[in-house]
Every structure is written in C-alpha cells, then in structure tokens.
MIDOSE-1310 file (N, C-alpha, C; in nm, 2 decimals, decimal comma, always signed):
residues 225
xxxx	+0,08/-0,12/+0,00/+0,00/+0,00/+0,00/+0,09/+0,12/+0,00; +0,04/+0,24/-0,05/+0,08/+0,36/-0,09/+0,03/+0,45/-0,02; +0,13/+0,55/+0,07/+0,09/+0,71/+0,11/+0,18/+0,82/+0,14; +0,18/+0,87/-0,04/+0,30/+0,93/-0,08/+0,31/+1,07/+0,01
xxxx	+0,21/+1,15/+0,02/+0,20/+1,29/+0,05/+0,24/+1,35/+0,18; +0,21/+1,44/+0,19/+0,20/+1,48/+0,35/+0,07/+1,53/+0,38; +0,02/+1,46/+0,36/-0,13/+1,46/+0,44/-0,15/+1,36/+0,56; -0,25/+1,39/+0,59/-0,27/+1,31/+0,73/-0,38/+1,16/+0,68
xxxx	-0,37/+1,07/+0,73/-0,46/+0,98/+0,65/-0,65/+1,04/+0,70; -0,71/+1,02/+0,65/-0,83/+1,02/+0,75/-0,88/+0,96/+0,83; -1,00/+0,94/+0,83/-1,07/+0,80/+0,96/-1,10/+0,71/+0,82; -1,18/+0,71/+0,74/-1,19/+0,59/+0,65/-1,11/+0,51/+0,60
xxxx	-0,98/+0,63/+0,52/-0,82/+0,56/+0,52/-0,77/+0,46/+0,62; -0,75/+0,55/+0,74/-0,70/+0,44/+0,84/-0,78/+0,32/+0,92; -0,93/+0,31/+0,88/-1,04/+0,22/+0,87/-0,94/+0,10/+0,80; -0,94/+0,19/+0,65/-0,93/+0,10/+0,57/-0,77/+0,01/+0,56
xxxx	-0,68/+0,10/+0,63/-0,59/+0,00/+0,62/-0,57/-0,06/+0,76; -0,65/-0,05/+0,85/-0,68/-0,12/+0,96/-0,69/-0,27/+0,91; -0,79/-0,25/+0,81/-0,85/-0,39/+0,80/-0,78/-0,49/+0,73; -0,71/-0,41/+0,69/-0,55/-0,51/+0,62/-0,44/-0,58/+0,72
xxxx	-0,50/-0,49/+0,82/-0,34/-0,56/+0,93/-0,33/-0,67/+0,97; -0,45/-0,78/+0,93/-0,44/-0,94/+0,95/-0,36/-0,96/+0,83; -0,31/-0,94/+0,73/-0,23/-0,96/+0,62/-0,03/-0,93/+0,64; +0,03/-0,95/+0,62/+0,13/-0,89/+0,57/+0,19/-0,77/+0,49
xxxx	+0,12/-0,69/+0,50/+0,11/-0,55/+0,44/+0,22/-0,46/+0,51; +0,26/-0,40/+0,38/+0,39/-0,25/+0,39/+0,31/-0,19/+0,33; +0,35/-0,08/+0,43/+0,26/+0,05/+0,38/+0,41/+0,13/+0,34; +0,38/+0,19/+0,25/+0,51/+0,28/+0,17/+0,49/+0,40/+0,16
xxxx	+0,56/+0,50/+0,25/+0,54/+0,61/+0,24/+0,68/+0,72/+0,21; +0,71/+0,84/+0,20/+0,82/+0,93/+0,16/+0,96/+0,92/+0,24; +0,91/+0,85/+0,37/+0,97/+0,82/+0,45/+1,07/+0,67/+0,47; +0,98/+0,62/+0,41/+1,04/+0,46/+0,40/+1,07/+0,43/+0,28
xxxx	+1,03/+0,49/+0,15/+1,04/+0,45/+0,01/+1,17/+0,38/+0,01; +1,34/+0,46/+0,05/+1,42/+0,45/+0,02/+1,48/+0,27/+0,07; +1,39/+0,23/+0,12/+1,42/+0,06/+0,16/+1,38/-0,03/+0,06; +1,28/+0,04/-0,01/+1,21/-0,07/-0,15/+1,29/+0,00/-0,31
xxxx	+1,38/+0,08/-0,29/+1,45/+0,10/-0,44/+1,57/+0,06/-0,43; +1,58/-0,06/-0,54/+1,72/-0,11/-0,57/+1,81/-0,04/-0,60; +1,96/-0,05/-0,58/+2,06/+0,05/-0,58/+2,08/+0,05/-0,75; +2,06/-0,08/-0,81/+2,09/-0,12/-0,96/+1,98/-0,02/-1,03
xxxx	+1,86/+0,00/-0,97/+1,71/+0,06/-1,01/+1,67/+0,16/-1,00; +1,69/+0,28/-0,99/+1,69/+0,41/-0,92/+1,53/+0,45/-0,96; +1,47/+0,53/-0,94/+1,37/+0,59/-0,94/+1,41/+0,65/-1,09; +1,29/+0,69/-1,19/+1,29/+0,75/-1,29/+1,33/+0,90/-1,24
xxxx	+1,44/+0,99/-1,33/+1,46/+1,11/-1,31/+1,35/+1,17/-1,31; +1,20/+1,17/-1,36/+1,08/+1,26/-1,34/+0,99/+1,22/-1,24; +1,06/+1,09/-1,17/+0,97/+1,12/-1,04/+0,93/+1,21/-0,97; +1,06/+1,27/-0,91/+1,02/+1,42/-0,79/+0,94/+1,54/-0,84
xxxx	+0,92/+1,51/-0,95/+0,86/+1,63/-1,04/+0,69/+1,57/-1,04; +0,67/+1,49/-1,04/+0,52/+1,40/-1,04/+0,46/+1,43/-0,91; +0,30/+1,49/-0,96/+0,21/+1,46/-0,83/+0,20/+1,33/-0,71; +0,14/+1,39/-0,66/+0,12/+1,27/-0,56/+0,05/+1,13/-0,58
xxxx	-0,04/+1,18/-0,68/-0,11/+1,05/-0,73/+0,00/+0,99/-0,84; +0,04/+1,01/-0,95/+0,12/+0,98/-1,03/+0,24/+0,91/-0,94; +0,31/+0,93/-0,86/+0,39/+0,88/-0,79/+0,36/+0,76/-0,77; +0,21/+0,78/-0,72/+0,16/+0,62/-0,68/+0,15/+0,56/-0,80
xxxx	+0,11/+0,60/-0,93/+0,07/+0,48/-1,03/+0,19/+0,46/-1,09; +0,37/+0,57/-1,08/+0,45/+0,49/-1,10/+0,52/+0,42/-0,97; +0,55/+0,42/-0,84/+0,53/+0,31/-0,78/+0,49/+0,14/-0,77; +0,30/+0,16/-0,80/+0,28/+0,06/-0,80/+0,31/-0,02/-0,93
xxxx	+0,40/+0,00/-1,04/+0,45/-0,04/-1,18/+0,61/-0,10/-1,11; +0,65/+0,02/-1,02/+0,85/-0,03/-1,00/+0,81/-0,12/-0,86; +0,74/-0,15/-0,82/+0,74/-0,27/-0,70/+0,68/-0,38/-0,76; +0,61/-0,37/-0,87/+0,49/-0,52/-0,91/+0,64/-0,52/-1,00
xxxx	+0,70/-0,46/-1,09/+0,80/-0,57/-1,17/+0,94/-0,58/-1,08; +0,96/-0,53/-0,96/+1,08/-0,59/-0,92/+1,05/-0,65/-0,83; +0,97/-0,69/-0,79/+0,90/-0,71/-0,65/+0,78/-0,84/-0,65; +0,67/-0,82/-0,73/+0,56/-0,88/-0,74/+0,47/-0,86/-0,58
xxxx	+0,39/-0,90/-0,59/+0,27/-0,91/-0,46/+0,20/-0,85/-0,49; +0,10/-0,85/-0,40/-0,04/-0,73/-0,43/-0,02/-0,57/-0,40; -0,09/-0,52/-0,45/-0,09/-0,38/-0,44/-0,26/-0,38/-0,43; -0,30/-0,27/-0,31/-0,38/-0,16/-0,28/-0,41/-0,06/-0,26
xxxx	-0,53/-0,04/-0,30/-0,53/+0,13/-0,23/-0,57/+0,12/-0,10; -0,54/+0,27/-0,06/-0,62/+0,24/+0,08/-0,73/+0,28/+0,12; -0,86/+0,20/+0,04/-0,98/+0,21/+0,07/-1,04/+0,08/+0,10; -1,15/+0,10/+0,14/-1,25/+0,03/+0,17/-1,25/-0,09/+0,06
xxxx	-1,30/-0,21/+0,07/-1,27/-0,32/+0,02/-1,27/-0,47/+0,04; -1,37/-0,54/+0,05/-1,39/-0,66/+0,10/-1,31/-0,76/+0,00; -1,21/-0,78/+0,03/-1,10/-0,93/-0,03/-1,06/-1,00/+0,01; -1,06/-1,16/-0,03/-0,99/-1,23/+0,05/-0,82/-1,26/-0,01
xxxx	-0,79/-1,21/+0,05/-0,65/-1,19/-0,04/-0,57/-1,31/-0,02; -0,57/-1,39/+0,10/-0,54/-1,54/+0,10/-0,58/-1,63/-0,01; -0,75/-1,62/-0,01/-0,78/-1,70/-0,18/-0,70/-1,70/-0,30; -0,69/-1,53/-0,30/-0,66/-1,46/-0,42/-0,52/-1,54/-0,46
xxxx	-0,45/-1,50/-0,37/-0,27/-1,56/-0,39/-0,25/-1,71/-0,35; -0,36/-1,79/-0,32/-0,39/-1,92/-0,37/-0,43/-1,98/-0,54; -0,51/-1,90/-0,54/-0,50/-1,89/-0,72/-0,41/-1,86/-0,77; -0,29/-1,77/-0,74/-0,19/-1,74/-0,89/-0,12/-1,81/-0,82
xxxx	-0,13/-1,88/-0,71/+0,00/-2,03/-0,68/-0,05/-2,13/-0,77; -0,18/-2,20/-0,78/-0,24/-2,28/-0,84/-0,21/-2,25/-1,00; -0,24/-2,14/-1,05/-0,25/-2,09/-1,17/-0,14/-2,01/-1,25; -0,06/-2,10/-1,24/+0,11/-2,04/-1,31/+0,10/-1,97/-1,41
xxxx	-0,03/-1,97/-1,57/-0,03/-1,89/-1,64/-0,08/-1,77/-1,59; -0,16/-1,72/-1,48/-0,19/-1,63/-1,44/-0,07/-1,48/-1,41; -0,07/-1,41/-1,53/+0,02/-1,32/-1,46/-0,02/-1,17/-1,39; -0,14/-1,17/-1,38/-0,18/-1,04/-1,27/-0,33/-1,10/-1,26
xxxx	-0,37/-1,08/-1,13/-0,52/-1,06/-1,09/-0,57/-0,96/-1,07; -0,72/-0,90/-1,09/-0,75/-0,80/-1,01/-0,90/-0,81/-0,95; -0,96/-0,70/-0,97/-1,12/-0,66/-0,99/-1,17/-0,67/-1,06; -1,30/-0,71/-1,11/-1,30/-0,65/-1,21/-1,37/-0,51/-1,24
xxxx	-1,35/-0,47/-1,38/-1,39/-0,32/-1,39/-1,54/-0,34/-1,40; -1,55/-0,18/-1,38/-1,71/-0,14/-1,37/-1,75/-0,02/-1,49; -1,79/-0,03/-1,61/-1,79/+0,09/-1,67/-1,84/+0,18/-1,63; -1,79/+0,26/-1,59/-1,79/+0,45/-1,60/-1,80/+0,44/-1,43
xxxx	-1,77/+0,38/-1,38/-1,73/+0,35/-1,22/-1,52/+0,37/-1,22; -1,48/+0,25/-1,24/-1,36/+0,27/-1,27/-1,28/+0,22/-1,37; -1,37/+0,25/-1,46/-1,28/+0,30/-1,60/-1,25/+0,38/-1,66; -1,10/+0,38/-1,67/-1,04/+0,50/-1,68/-1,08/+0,62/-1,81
xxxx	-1,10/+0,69/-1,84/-1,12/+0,76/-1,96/-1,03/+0,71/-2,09; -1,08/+0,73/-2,24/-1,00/+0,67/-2,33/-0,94/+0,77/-2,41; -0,83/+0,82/-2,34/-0,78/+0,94/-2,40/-0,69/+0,95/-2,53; -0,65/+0,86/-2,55/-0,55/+0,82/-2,70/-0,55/+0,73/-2,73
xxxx	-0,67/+0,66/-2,69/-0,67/+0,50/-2,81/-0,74/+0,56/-2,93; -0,66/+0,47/-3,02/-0,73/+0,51/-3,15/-0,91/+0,40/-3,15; -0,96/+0,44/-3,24/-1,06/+0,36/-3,26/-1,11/+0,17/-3,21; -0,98/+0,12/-3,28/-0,94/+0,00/-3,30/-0,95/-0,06/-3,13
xxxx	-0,86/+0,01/-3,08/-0,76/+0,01/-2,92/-0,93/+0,01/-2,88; -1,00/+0,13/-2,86/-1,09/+0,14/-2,83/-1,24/+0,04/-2,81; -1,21/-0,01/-2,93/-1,34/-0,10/-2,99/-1,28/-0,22/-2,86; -1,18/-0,27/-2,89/-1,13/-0,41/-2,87/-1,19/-0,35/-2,65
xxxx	-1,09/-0,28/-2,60/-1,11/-0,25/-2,45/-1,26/-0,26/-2,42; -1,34/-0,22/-2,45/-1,50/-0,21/-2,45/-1,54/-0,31/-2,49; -1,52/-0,41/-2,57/-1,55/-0,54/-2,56/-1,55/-0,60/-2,49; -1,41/-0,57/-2,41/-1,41/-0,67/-2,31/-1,38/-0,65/-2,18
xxxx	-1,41/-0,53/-2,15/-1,43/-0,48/-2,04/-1,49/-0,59/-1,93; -1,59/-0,67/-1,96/-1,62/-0,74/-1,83/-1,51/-0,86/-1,80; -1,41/-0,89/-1,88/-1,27/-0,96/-1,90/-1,15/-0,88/-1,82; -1,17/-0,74/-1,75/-1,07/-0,64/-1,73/-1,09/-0,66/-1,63
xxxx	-0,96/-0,58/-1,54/-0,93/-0,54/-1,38/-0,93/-0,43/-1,41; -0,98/-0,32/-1,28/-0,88/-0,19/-1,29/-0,75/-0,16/-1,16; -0,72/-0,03/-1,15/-0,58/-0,02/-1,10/-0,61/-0,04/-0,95; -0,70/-0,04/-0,87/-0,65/-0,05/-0,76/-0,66/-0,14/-0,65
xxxx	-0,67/-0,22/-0,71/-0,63/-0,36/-0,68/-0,60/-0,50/-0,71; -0,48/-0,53/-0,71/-0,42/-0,62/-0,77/-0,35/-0,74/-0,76; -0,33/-0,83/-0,79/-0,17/-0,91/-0,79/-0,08/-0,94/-0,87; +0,02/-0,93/-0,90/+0,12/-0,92/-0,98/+0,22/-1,03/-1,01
xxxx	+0,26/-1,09/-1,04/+0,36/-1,20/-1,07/+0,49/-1,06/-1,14; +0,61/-1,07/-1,08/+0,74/-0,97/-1,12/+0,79/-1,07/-1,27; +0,80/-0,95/-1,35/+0,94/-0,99/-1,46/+0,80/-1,05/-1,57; +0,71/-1,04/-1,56/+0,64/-1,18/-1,67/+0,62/-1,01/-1,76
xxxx	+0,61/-1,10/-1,88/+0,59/-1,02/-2,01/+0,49/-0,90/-2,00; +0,36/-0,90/-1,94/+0,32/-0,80/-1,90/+0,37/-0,70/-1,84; +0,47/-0,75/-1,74/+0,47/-0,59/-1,62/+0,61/-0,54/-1,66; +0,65/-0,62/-1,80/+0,79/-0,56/-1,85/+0,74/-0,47/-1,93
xxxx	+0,65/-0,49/-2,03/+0,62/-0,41/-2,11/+0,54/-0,27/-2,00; +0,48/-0,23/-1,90/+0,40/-0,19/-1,83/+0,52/-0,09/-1,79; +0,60/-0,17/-1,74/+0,73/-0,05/-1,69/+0,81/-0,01/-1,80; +0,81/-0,05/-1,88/+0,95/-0,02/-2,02/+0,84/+0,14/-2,09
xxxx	+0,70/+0,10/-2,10/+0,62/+0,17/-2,16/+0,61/+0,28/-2,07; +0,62/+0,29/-1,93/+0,65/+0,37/-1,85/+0,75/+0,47/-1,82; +0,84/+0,42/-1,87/+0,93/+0,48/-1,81/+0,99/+0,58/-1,97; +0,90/+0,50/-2,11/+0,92/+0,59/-2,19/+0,87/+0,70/-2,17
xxxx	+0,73/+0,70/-2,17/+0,63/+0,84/-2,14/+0,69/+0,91/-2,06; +0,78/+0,86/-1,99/+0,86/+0,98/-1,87/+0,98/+1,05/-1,94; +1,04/+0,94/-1,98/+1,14/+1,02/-2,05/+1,09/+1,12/-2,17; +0,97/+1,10/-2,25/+0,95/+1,26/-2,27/+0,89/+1,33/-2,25
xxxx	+0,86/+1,33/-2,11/+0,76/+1,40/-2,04/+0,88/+1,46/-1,96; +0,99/+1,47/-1,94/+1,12/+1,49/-1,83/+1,12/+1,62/-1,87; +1,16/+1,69/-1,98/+1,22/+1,81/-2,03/+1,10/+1,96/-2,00; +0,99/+1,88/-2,00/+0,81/+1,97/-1,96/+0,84/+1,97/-1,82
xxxx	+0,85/+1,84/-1,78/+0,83/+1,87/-1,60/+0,95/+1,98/-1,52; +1,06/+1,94/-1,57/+1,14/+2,03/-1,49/+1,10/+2,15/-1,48; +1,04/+2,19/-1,57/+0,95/+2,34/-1,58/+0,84/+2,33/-1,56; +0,78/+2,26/-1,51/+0,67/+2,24/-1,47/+0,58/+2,19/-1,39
xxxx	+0,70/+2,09/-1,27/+0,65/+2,06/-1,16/+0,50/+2,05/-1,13; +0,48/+1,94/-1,04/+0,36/+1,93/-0,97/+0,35/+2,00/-0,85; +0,25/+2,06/-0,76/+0,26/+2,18/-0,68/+0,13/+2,11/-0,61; +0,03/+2,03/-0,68/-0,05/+1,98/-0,57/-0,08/+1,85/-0,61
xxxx	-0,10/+1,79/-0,44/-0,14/+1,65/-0,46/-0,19/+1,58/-0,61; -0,32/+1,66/-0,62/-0,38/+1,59/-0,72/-0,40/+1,64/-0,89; -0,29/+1,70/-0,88/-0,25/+1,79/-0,97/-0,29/+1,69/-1,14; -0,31/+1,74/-1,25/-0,35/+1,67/-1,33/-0,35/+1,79/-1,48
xxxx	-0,30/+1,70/-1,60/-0,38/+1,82/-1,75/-0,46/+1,78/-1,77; -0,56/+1,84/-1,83/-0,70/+1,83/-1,91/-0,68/+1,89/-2,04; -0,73/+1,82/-2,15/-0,72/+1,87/-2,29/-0,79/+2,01/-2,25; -0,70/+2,08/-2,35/-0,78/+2,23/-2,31/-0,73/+2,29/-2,21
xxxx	-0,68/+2,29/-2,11/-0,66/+2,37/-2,00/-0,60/+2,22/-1,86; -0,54/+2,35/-1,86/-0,45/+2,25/-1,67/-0,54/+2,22/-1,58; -0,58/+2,12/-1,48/-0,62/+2,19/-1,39/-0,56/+2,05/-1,26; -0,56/+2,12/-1,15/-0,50/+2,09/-1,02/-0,62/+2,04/-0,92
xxxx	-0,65/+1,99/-0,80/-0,79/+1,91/-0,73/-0,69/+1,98/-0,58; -0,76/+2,01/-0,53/-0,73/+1,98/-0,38/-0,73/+1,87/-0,31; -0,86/+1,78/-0,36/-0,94/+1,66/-0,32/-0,97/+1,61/-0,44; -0,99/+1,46/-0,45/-1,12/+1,38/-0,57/-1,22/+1,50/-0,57
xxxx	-1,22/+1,47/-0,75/-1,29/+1,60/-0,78/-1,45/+1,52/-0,77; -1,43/+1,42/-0,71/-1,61/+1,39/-0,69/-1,65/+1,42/-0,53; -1,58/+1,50/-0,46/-1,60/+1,52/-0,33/-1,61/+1,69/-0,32; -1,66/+1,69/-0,26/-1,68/+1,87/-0,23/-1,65/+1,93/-0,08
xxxx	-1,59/+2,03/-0,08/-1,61/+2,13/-0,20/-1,47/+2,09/-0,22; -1,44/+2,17/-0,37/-1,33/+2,11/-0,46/-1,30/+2,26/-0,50; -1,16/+2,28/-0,53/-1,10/+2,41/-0,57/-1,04/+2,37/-0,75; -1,06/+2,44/-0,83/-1,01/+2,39/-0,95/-0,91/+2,47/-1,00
xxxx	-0,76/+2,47/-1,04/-0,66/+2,55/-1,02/-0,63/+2,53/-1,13; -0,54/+2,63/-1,23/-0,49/+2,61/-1,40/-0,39/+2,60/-1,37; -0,32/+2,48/-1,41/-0,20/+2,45/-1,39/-0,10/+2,42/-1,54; +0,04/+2,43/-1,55/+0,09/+2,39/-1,67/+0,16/+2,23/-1,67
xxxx	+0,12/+2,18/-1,57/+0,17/+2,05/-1,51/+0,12/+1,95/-1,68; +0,24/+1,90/-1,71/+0,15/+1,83/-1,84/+0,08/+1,67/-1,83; +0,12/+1,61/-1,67/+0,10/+1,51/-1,73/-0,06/+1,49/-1,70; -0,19/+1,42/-1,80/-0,28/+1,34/-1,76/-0,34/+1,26/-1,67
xxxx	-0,46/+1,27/-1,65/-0,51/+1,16/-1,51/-0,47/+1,06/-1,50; -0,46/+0,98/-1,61/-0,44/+0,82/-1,66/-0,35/+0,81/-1,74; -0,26/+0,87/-1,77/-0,15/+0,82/-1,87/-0,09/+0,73/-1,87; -0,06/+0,79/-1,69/+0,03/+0,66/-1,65/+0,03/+0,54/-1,60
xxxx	-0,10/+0,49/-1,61/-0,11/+0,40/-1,57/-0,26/+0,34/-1,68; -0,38/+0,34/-1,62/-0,45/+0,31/-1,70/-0,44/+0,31/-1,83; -0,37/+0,43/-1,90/-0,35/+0,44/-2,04/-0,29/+0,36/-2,09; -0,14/+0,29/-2,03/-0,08/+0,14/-2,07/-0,14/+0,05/-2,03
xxxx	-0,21/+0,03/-1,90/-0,22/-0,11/-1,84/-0,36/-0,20/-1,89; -0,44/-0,11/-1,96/-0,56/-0,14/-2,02/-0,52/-0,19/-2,15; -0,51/-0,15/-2,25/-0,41/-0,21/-2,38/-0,35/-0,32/-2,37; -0,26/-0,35/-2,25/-0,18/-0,43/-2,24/-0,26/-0,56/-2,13
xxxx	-0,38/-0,53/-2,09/-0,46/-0,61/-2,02/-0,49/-0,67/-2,17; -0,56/-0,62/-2,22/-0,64/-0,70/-2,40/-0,55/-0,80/-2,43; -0,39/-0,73/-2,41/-0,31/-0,82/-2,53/-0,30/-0,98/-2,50; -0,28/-0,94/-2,31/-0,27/-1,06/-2,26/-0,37/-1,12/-2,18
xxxx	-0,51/-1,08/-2,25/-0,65/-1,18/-2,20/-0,62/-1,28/-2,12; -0,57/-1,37/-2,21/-0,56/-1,56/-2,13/-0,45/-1,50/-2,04; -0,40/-1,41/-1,97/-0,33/-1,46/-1,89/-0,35/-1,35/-1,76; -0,46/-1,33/-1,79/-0,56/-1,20/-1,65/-0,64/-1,29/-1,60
xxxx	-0,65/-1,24/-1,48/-0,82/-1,28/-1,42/-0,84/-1,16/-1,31; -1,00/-1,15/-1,33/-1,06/-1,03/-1,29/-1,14/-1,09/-1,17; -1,11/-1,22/-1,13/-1,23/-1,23/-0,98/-1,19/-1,22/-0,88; -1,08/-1,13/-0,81/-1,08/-1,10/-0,69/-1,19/-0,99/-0,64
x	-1,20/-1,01/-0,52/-1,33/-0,90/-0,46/-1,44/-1,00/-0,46
C-alpha cells in the first residue's frame, strides 16, 4: 500500500488499512520508500517532479516488476486476499489478478486510443481489472512491457516537468486547460486550479495497463473481490 504525501490519512483511510493488518502489508510512504528501491534501479529522473497520485501509479508499476505481490489502495474493500494468492500459486499462467472493472465507475477515460484500441477494451471490459487492486507475478511479459512503456512516457515528459513541476497532490492536464484538485474531484467542496503540469489523469497507468490487459487476456483474471 501507498501514502505518498503529507497529508494526514483520515478515519476511512485508516479504517481502511486497519482492515489489512491481519495480512502482511507495507505501507510505503516518503519516509520509508528508500528501503524498496534497488541501488541497480533508481527511481525514474521525473519522479520528484510527479504529483502525488502519479507517484503512486508509477510506484505501483516499479514494485509489481521488481518485487511482485499485491498492491492496494487504501480504501475500503472486502477481499480475500489469502484465496486470491492461492489462485496465482495454483494458476502459473496467471500473470496479474485483479477486480473487475465497472464501466464509468472505474474505468479510466479513453484518451488516445485510437478507434481500433478502443473498440477491442469495451468489448471486453467485463474480462478487465482496474488499477487499484491487484496481484502481480514480477518480470512476466506484462509488467515488463508496463514498466518499459513507463518509463518511456517519462522520458518525454522529463524536459516539460522540470519546468513544470507538480505543486498539488492531485494535480492533473486536461485537454484544453490545466487543472489541479485539492481533493477527488467527486468530493466537495473542490477548488479547480490552471496549472501547466503536463502530465494526464491516466496516462500513466491506466492508459498502458488497459491495452496491455487486452493483449494478454488468457493470462488475466478479474475475480478477486
């Protein structure tokens, strides 16, 4: 589990990773990160420059491929996560588990798939996981491509960010205009800020890991939860 910021958790948060502490769960925060990054592996140069959320969605990409285990958020959540990682012991072609998705719940917006990309994900959406909760098998052909594909988008996103840093947590572009969250913009009240921050809600993560869910169908499963 992930809690990049300096915020305080709330009561639901720490509800919610309450309910994790019968598990073997690290919670990874600014303070401890430097125990989970390999000295061979460094952090991508446009990390420190990345919101707080983005951190997390490149995070949970450099721990699932050098690392493997589950990742969560820290919300609310009924899983048996003992079953879960009974299955991908049983099921060796299995290379990630998750949720599955819920259309226009948590699926992510389709911001640069072309048509094609598009058609194929919406087919099969009830075949999908989304990102915040998962299991991972490290190094399998999925989570190489997931991080190789990652760590491109960063590299040309590097030369924008230095000049253009993230300044708030939930900082985010929007076609058309910047804009920055104080809070999930489905919670109120919400302040909306123009920012020149380039990178997107989902780029980094959803925008690869959906595509690359399709490619490797037979080798996903969506029934945890």
């Amino acid at each position: 589990m992930l809690w990049l910021g300096d915020e305080v958790m709330n009561e639901n948060r720490i509800a919610s990773l309450n309910n994790l502490s019968k598990y073997n769960v690290k919670l990874i925060t600014k303070d401890n990160i430097d125990e989970y990054i390999l000295k061979d592996y460094p952090l991508h140069p446009a990390y420190n420059y990345l919101s707080t959320v983005h951190k997390s969605d490149y995070l949970r990409c450099y721990l699932m491929y050098h690392y493997g285990g589950g990742y969560s958020d820290v919300k609310s959540i009924e899983i048996n996560w003992d079953a879960c990682f009974d299955k991908m012991d049983q099921c060796k072609h299995i290379m990630m588990m998750g949720v599955k998705t819920i259309y226009g719940h948590t699926y992510a917006g389709i911001e640069e798939w072309d048509e094609t990309m598009k058609h194929n994900i919406l087919s099969n959406m009830d075949r999908l996981f989304y990102m915040g909760y998962f299991i991972c098998r490290a190094k399998t052909p999925i989570v190489i491509e997931w991080y190789n594909e990652l760590h491109a988008r960063l590299d040309r996103y590097l030369p924008i960010l230095i000049d253009n840093p993230a300044t708030f947590t939930r900082e985010c572009f929007s076609p058309g205009h910047g804009c920055a969250f104080d809070r999930p913009i489905w919670e109120n009240p919400n302040v909306s800020i123009t920012t020149n921050y380039p990178i997107s809600w989902n780029i980094l993560l959803a925008q690869i890991l959906y595509p690359l869910q399709y490619k490797y169908l037979n080798s996903i499963d969506n029934t945890m939860g």
